[in-house]
N, C-alpha and C positions, 0 to 999 in steps of 0.2 A: 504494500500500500504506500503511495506518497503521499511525502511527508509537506506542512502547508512548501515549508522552507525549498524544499525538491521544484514544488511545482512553480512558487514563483521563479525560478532557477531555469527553469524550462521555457516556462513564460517569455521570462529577458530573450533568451537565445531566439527565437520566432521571431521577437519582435524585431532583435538586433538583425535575423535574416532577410525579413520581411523589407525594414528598413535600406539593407546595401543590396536589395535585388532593385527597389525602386531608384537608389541613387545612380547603381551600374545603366539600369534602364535608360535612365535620364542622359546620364554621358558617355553612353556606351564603355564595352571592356578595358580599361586601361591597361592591366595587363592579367593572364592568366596564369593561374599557378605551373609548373613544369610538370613535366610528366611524370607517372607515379607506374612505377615497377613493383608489380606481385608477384611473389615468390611461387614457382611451382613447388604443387604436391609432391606425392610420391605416387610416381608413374605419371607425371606430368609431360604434355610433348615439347614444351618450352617456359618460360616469362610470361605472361600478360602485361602490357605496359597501357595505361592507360591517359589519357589525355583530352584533357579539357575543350581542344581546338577542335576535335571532332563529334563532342557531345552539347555543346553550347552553340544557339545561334547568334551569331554578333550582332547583327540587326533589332534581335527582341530576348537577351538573356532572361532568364527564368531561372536562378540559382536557387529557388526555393521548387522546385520540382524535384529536386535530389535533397538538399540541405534544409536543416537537420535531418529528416525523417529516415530517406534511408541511407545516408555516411553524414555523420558527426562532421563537423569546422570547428568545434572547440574541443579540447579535453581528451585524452586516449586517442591510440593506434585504432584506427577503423579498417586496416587492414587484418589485425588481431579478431576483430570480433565477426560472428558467425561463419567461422571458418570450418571447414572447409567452403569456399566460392559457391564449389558446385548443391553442393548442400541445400545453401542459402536458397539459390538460382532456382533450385526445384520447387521451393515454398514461395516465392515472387517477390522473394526478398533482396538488396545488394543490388545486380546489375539484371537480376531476373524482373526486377521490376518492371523492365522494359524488353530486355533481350528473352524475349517470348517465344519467338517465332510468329507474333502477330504484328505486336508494334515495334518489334524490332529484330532481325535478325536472332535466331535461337542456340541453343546447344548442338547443332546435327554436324558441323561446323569448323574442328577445333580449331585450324589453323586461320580462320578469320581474327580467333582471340590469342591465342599460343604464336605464338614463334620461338622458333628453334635456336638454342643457345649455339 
């Protein structure tokens, strides 16, 4: 159960999201974070490297479509949590939120997300 103290804690961070997806909006991206490298499993076919440039539309960013809900911007490794990927991805959770096979490219795939070290 949360506690009052959690939720206003939680509160802040939506707002503080809510608030820099409207200012991004306003002046468009300044700049994007770099690219973010996940570690393969075991029996992985490579790296996933992921990157902002090709998930964010520059003209109408939306950073609260992903942030907070499903990967953290404050506080903990969000690569740490609900790990294994694939895991997550089966419950519509992490990158399955999208990577469906409906709204967006799916698991059938690997080497769209994997590349080989």
């Amino acid at each position: 159960m949360a506690t009052r103290g959690s939720r206003t804690v939680r509160r802040s961070i939506v707002v503080m999201a809510v608030a820099l997806a409207s200012a991004v909006a306003a002046q468009g991206l300044p700049r994007l974070p770099g690219e973010s490298v996940l570690p393969g499993g075991e029996g992985s076919p490579g790296k996933v490297t992921f990157s902002h440039r090709t998930h964010v539309d520059q003209q109408k960013p939306r950073c609260t479509l992903c942030h907070p809900v499903l990967f953290k911007i404050l506080g903990g490794d969000t690569r740490a949590e609900d790990a294994p990927y694939h895991a997550a991805m089966d419950r519509g959770r992490r990158c399955g939120a999208c990577h469906d096979g409906a709204a967006a490219f799916g698991r059938d795939d690997c080497a769209a997300c994997h590349r080989a070290e």
